[in-house]
Chimera marker file (.cmm) of the C-alpha trace (Angstrom):
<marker_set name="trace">
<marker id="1" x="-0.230" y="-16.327" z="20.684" r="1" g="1" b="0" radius="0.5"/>
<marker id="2" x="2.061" y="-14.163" z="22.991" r="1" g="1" b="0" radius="0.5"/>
<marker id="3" x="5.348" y="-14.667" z="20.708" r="1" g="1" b="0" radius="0.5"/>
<marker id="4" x="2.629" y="-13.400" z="17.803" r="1" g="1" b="0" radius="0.5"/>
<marker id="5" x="1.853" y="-10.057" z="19.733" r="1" g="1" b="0" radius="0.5"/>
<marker id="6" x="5.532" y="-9.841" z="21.233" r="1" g="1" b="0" radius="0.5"/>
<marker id="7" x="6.858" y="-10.092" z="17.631" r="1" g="1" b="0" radius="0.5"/>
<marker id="8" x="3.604" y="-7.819" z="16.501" r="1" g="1" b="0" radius="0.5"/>
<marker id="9" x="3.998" y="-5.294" z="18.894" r="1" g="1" b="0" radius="0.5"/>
<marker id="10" x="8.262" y="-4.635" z="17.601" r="1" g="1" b="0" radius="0.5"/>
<marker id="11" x="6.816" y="-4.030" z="14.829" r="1" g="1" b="0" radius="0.5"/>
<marker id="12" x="4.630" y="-1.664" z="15.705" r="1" g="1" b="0" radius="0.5"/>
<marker id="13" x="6.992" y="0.183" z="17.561" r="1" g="1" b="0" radius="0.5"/>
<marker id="14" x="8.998" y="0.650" z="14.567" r="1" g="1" b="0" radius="0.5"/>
<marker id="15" x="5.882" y="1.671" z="12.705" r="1" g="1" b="0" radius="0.5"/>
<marker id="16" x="5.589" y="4.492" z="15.679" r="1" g="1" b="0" radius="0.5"/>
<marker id="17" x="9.148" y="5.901" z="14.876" r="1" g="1" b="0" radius="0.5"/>
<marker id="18" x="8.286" y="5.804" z="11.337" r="1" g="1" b="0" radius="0.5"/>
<marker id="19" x="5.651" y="7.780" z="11.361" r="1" g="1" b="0" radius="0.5"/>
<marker id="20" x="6.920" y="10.366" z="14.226" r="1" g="1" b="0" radius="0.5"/>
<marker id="21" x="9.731" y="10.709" z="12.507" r="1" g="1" b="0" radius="0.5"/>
<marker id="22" x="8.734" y="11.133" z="8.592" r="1" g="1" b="0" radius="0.5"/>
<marker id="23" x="8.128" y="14.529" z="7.981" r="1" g="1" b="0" radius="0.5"/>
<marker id="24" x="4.317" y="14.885" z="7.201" r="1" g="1" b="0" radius="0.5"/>
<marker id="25" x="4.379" y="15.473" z="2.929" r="1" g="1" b="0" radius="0.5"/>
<marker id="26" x="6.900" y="12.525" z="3.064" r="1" g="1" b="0" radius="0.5"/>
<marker id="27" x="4.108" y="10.601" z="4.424" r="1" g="1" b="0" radius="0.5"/>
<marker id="28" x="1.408" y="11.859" z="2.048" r="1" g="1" b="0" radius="0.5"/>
<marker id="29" x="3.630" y="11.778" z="-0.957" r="1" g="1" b="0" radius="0.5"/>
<marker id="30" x="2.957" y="8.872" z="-2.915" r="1" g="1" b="0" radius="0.5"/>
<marker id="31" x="6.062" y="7.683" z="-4.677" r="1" g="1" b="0" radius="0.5"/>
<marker id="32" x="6.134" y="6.788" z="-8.437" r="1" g="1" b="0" radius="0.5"/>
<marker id="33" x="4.741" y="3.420" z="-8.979" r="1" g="1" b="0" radius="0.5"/>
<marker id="34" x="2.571" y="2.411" z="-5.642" r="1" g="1" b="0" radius="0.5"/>
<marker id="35" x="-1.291" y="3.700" z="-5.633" r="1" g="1" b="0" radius="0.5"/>
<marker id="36" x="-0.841" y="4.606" z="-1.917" r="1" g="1" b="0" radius="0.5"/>
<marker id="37" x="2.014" y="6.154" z="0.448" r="1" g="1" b="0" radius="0.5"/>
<marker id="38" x="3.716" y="5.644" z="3.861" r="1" g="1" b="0" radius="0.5"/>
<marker id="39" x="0.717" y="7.078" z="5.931" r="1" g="1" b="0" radius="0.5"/>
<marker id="40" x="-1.945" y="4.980" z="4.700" r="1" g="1" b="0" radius="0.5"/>
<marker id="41" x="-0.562" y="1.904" z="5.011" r="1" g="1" b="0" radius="0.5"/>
<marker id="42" x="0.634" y="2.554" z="8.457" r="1" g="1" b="0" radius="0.5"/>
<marker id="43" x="-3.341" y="3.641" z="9.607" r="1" g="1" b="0" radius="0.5"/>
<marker id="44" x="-4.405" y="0.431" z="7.063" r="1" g="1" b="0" radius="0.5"/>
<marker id="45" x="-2.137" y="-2.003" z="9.196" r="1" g="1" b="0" radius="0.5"/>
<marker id="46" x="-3.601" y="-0.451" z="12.507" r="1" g="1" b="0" radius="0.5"/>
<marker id="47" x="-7.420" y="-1.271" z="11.203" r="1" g="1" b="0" radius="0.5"/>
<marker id="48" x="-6.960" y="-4.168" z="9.349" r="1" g="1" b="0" radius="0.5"/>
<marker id="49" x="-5.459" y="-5.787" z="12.900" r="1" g="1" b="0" radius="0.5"/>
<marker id="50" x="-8.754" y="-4.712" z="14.482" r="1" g="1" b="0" radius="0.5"/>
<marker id="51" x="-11.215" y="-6.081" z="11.711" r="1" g="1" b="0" radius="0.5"/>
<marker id="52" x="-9.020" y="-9.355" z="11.550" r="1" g="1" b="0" radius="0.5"/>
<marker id="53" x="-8.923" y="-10.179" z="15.337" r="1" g="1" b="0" radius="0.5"/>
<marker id="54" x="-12.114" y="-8.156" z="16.705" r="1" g="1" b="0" radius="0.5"/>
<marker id="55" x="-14.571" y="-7.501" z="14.248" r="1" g="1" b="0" radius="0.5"/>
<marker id="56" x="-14.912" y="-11.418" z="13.373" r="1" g="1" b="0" radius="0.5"/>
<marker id="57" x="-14.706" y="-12.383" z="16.600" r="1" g="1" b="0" radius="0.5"/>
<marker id="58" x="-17.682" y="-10.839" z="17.177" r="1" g="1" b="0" radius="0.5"/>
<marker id="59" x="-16.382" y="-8.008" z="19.321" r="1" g="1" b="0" radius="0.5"/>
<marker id="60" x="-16.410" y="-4.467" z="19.492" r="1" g="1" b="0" radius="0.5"/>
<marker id="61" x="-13.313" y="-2.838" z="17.523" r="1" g="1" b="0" radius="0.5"/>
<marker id="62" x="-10.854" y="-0.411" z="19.475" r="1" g="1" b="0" radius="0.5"/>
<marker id="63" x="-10.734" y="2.098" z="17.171" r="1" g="1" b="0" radius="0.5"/>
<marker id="64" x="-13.571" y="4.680" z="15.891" r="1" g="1" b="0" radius="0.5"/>
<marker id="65" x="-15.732" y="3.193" z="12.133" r="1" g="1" b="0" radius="0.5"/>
<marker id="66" x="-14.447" y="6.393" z="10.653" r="1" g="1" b="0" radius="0.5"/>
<marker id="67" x="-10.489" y="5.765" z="11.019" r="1" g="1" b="0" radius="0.5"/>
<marker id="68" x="-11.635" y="2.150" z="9.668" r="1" g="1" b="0" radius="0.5"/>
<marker id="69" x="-13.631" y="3.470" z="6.832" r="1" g="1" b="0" radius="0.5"/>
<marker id="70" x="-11.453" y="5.750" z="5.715" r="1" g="1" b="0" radius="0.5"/>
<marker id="71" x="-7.926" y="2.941" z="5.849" r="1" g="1" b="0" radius="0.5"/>
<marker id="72" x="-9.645" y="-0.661" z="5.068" r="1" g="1" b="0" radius="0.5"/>
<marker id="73" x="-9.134" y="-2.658" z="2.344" r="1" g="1" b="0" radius="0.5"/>
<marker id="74" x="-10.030" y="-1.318" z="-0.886" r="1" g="1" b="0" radius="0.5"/>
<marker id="75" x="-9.527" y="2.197" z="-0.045" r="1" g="1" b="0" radius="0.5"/>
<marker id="76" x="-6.834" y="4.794" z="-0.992" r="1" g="1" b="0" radius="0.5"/>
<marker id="77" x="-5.179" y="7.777" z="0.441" r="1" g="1" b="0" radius="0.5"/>
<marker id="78" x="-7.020" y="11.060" z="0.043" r="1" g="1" b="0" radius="0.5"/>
<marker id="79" x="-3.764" y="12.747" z="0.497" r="1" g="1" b="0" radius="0.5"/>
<marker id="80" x="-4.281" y="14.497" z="3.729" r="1" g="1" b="0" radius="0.5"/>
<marker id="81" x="-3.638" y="13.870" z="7.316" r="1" g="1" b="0" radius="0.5"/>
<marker id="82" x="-4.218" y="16.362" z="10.435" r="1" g="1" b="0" radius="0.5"/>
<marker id="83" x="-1.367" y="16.261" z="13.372" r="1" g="1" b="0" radius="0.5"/>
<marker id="84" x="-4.465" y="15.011" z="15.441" r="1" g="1" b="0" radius="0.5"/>
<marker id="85" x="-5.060" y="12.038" z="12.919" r="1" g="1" b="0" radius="0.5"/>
<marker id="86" x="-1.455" y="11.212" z="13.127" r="1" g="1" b="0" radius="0.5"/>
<marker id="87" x="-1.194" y="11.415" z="16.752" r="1" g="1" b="0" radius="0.5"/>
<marker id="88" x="-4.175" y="9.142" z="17.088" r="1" g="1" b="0" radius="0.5"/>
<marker id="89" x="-3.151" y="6.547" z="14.985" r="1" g="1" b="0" radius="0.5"/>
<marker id="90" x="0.498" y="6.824" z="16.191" r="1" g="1" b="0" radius="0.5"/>
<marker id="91" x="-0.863" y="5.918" z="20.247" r="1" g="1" b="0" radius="0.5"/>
<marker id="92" x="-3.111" y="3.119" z="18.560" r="1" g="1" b="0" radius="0.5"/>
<marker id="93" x="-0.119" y="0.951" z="17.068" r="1" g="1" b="0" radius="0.5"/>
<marker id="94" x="0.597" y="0.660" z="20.561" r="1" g="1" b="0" radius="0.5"/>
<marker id="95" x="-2.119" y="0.543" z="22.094" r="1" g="1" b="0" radius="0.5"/>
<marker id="96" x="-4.070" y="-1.822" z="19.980" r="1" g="1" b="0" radius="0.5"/>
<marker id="97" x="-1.759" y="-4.468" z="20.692" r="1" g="1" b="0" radius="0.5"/>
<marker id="98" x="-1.372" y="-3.903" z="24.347" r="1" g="1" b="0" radius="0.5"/>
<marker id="99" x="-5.554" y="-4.302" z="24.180" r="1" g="1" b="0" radius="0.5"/>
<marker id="100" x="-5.457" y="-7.512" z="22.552" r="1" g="1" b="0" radius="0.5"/>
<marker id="101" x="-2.926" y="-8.775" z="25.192" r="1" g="1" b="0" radius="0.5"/>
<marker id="102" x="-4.946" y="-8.017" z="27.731" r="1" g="1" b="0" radius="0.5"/>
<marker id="103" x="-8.153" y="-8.725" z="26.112" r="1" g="1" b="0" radius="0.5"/>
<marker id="104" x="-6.662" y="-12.239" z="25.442" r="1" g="1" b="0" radius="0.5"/>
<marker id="105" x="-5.882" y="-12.821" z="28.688" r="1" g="1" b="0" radius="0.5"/>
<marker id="106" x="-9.645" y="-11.942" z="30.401" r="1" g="1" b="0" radius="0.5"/>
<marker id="107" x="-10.445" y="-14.526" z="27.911" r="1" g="1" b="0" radius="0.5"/>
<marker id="108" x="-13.161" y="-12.136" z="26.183" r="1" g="1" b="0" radius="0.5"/>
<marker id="109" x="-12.287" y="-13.891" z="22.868" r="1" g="1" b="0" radius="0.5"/>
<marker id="110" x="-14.740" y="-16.719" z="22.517" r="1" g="1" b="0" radius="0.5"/>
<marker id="111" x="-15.663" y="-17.568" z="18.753" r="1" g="1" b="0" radius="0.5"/>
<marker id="112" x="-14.508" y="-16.578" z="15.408" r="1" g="1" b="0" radius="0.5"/>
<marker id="113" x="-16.317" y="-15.793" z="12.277" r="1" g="1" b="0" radius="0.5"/>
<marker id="114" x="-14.211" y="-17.564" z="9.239" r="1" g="1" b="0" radius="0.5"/>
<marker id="115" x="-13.132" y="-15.237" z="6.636" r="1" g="1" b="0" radius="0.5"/>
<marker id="116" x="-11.152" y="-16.107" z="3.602" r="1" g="1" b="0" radius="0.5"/>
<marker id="117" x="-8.794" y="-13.117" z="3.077" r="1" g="1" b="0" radius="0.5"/>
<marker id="118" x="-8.249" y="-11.600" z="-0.679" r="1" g="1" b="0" radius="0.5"/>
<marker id="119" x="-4.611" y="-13.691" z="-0.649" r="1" g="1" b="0" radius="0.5"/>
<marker id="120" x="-6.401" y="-16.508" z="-0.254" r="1" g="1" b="0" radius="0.5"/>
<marker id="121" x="-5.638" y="-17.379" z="3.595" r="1" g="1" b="0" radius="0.5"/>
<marker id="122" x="-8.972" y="-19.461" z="5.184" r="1" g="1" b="0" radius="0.5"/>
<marker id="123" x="-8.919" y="-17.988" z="8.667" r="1" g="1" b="0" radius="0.5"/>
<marker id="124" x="-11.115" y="-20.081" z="11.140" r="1" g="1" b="0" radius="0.5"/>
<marker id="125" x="-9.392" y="-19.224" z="14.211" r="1" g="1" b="0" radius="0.5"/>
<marker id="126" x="-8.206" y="-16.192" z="16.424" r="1" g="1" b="0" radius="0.5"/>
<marker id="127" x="-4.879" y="-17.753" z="16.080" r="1" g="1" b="0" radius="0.5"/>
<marker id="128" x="-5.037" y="-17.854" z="12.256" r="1" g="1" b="0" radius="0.5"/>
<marker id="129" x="-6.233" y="-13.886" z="12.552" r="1" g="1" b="0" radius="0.5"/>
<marker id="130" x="-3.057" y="-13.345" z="14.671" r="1" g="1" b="0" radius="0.5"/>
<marker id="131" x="-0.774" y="-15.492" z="12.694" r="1" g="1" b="0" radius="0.5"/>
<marker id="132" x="-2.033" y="-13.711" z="9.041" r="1" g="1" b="0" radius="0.5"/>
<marker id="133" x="-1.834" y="-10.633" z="11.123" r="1" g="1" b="0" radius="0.5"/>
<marker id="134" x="1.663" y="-10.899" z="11.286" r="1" g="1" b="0" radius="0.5"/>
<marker id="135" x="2.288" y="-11.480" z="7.623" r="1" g="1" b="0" radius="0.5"/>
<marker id="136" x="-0.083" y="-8.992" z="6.444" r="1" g="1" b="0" radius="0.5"/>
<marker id="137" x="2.190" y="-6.017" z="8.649" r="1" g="1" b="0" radius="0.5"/>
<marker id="138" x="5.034" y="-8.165" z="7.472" r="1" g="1" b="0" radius="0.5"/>
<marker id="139" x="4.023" y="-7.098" z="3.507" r="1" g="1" b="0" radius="0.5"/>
<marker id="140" x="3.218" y="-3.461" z="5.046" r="1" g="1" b="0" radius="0.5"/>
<marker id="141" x="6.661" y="-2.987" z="6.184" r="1" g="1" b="0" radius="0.5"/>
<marker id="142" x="8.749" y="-3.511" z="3.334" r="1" g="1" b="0" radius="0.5"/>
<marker id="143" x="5.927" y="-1.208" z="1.366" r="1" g="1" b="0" radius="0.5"/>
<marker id="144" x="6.699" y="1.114" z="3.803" r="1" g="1" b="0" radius="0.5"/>
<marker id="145" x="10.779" y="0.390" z="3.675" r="1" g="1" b="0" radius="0.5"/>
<marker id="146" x="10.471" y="0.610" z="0.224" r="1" g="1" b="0" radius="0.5"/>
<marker id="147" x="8.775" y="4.413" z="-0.231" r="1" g="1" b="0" radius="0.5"/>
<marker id="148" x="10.881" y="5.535" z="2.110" r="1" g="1" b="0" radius="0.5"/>
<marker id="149" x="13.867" y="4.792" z="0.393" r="1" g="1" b="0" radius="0.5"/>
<marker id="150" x="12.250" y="5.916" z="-2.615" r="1" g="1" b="0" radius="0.5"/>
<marker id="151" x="11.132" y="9.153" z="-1.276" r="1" g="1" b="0" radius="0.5"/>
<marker id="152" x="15.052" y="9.997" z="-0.019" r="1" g="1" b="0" radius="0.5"/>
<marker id="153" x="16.228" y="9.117" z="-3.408" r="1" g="1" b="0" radius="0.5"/>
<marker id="154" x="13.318" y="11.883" z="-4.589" r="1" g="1" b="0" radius="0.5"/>
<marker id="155" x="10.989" y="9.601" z="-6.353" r="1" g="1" b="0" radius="0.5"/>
<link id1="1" id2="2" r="1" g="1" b="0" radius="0.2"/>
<link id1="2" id2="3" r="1" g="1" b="0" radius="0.2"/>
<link id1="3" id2="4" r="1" g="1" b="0" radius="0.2"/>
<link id1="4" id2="5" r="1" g="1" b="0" radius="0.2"/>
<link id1="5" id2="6" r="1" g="1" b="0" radius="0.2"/>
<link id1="6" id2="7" r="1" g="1" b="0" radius="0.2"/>
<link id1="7" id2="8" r="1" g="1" b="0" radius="0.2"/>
<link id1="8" id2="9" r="1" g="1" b="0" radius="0.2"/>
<link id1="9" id2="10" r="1" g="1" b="0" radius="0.2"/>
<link id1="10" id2="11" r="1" g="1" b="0" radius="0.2"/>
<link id1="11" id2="12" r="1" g="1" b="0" radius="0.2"/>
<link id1="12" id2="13" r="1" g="1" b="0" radius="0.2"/>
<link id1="13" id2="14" r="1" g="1" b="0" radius="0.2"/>
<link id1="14" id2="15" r="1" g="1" b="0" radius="0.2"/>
<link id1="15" id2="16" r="1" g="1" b="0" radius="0.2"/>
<link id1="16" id2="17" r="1" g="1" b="0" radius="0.2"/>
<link id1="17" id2="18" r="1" g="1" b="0" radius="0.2"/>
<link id1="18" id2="19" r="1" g="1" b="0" radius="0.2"/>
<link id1="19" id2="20" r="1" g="1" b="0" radius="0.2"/>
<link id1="20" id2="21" r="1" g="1" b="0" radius="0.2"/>
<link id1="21" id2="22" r="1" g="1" b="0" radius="0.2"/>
<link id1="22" id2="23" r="1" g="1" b="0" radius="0.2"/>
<link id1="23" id2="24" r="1" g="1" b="0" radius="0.2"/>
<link id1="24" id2="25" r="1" g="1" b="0" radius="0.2"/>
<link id1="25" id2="26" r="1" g="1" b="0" radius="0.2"/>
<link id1="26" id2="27" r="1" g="1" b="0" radius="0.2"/>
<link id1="27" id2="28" r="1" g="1" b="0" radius="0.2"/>
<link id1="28" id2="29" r="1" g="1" b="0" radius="0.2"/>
<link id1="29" id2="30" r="1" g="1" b="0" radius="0.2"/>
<link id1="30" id2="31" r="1" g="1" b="0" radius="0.2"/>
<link id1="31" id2="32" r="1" g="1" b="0" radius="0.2"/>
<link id1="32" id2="33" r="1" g="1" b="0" radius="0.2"/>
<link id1="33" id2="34" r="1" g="1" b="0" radius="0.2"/>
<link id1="34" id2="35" r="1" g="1" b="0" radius="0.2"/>
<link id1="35" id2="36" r="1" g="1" b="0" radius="0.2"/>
<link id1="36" id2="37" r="1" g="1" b="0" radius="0.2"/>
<link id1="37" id2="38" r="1" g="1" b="0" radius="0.2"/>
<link id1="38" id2="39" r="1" g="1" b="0" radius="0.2"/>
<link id1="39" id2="40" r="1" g="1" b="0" radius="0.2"/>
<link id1="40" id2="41" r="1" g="1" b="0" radius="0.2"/>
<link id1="41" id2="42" r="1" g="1" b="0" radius="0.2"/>
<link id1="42" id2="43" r="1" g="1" b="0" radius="0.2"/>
<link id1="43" id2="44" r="1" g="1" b="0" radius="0.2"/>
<link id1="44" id2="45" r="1" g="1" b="0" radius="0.2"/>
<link id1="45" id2="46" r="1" g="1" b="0" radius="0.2"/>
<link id1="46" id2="47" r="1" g="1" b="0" radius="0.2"/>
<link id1="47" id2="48" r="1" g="1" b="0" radius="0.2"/>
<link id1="48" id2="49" r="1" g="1" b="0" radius="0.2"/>
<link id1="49" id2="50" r="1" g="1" b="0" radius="0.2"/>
<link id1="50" id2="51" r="1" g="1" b="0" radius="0.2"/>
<link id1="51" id2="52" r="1" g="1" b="0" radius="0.2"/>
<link id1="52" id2="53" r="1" g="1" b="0" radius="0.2"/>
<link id1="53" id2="54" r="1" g="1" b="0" radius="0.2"/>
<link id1="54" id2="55" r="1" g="1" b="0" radius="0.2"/>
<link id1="55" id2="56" r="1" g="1" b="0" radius="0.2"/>
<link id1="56" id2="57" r="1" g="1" b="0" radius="0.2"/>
<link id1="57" id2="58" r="1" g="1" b="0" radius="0.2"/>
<link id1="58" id2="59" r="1" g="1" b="0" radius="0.2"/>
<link id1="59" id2="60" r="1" g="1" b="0" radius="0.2"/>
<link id1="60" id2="61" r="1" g="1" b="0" radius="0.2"/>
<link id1="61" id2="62" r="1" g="1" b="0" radius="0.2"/>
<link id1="62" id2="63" r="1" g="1" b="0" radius="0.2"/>
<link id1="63" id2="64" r="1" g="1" b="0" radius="0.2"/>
<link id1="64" id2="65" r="1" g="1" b="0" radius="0.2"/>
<link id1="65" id2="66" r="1" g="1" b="0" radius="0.2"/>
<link id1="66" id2="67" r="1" g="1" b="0" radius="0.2"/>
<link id1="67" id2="68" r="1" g="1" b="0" radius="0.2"/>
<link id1="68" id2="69" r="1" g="1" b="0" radius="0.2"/>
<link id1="69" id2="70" r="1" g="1" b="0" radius="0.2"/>
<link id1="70" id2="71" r="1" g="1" b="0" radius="0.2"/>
<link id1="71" id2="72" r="1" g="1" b="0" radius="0.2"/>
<link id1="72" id2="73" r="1" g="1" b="0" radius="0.2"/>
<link id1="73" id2="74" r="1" g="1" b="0" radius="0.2"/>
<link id1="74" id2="75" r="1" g="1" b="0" radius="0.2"/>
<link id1="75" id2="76" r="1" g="1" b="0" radius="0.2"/>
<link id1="76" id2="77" r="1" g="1" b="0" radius="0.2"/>
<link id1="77" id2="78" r="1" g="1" b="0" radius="0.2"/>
<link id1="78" id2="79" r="1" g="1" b="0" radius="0.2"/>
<link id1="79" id2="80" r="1" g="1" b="0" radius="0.2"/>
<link id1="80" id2="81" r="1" g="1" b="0" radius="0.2"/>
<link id1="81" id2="82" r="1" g="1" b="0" radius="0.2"/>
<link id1="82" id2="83" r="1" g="1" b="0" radius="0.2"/>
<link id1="83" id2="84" r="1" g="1" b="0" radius="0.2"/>
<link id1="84" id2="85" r="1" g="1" b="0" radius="0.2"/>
<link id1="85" id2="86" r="1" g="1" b="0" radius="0.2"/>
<link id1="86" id2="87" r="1" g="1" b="0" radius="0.2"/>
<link id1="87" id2="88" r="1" g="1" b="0" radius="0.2"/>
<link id1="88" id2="89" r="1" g="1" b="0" radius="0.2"/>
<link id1="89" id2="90" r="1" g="1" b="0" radius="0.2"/>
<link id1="90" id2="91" r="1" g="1" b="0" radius="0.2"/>
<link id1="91" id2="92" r="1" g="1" b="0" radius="0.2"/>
<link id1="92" id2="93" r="1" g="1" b="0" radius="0.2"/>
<link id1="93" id2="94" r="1" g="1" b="0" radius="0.2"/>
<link id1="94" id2="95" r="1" g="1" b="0" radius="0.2"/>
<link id1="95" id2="96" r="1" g="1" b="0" radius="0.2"/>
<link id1="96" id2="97" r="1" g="1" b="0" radius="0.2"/>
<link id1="97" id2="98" r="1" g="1" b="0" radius="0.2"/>
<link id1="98" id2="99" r="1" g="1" b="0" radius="0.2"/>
<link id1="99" id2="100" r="1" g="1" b="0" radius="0.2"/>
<link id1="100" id2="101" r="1" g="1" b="0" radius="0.2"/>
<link id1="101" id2="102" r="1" g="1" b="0" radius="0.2"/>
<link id1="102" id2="103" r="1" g="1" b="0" radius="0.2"/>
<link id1="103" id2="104" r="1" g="1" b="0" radius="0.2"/>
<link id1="104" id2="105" r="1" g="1" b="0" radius="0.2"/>
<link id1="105" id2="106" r="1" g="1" b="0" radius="0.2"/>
<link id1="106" id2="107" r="1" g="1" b="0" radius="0.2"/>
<link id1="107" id2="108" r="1" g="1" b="0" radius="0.2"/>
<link id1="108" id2="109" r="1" g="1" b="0" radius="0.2"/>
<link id1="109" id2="110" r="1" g="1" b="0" radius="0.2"/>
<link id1="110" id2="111" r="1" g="1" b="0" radius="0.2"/>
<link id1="111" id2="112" r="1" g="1" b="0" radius="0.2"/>
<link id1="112" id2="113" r="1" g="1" b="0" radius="0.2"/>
<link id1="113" id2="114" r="1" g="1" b="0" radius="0.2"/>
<link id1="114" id2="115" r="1" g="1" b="0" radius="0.2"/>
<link id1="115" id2="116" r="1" g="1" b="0" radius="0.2"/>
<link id1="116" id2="117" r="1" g="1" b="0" radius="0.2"/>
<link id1="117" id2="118" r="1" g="1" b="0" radius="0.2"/>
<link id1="118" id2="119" r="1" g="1" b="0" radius="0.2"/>
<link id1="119" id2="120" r="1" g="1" b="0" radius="0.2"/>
<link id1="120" id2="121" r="1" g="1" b="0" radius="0.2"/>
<link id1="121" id2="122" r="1" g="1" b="0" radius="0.2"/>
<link id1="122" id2="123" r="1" g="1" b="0" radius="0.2"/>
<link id1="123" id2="124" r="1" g="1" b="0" radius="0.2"/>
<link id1="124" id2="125" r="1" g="1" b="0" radius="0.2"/>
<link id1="125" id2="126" r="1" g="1" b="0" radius="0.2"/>
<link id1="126" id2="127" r="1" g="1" b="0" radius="0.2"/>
<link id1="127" id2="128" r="1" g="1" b="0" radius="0.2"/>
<link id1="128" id2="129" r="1" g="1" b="0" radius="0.2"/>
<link id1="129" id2="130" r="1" g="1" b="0" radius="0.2"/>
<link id1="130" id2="131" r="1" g="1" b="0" radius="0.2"/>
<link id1="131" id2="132" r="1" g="1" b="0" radius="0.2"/>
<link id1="132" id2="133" r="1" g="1" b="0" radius="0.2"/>
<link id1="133" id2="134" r="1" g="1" b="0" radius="0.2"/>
<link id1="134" id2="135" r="1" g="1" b="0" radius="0.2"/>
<link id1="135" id2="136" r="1" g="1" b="0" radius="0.2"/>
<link id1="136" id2="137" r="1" g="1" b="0" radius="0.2"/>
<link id1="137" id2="138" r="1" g="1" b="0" radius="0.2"/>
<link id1="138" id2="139" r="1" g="1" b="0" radius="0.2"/>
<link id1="139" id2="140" r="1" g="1" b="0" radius="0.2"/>
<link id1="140" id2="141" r="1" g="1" b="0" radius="0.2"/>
<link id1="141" id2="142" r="1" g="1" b="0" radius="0.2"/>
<link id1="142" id2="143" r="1" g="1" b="0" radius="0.2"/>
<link id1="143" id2="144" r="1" g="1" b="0" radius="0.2"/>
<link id1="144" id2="145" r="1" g="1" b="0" radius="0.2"/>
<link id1="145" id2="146" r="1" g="1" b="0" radius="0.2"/>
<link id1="146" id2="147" r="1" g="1" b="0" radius="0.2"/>
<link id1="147" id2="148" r="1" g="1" b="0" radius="0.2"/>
<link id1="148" id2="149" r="1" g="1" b="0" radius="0.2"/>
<link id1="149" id2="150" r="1" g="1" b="0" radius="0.2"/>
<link id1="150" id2="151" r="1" g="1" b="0" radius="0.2"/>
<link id1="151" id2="152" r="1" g="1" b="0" radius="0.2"/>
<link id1="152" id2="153" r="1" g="1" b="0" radius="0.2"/>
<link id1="153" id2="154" r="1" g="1" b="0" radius="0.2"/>
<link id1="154" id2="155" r="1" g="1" b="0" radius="0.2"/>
</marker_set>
């Protein structure tokens, strides 16, 4: 599962520069076509990690019930975002990551609730939750790619 959350954690990083380095109504904007823009999916990717690999494994989630409220599945942007709300979630792509290293490592993982994602993935196993992890920030990224060259060409 290391090479998961090696190859997890680049992506995150490019996530980070992403979002400290897209003006803040480029991140809000929602560009013709999509139902949601660069910011939420960036926050989504950040909970959705969280629910996938802590929530059913019966542990406590890093990050607060309102950040995933507000960015799980089935929700959409409300087209705002504070400096403090994008400062927060910019120090959790990192840190989330760096958490489930280390909480791998103590071993504090010890069961998994199966969940049957809305693709269609049966996950039974942290490793499945890791592995559909990756492909589920995989799908994120070109969303994000894709707005962003969107939003230069002034969609």
């Amino acid at each position: 599962m290391q090479s998961q959350l090696a190859i997890t954690l680049q992506n995150r990083k490019h996530l980070h520069q992403v979002l400290t380095q897209t003006p803040k109504a480029d991140l809000l904007k929602i560009p013709n076509g999509f139902r949601n823009n660069i910011w939420w999916n960036i926050a989504h990717v950040v909970v959705t990690q969280q629910i996938l690999v802590y929530k059913f494994s019966g542990l406590q989630m890093r990050v607060p019930d309102a950040l995933v409220e507000k960015f799980m599945k089935g929700t959409a942007p409300d087209g705002t975002a504070t400096d403090e709300e994008i400062k927060i979630v910019a120090d959790f792509l990192i840190s989330t990551i760096t958490w489930t290293k280390q909480d791998l490592e103590e071993g504090l993982f010890k069961e998994y609730k199966p969940y049957t994602t809305s693709a269609g993935f049966q996950l039974d196993t942290l490793q499945d939750a890791i592995n559909f992890n990756l492909f589920h920030e995989g799908l994120h990224m070109a969303t994000i790619m894709t707005q962003r060259r969107l939003l230069k060409k002034g969609s």
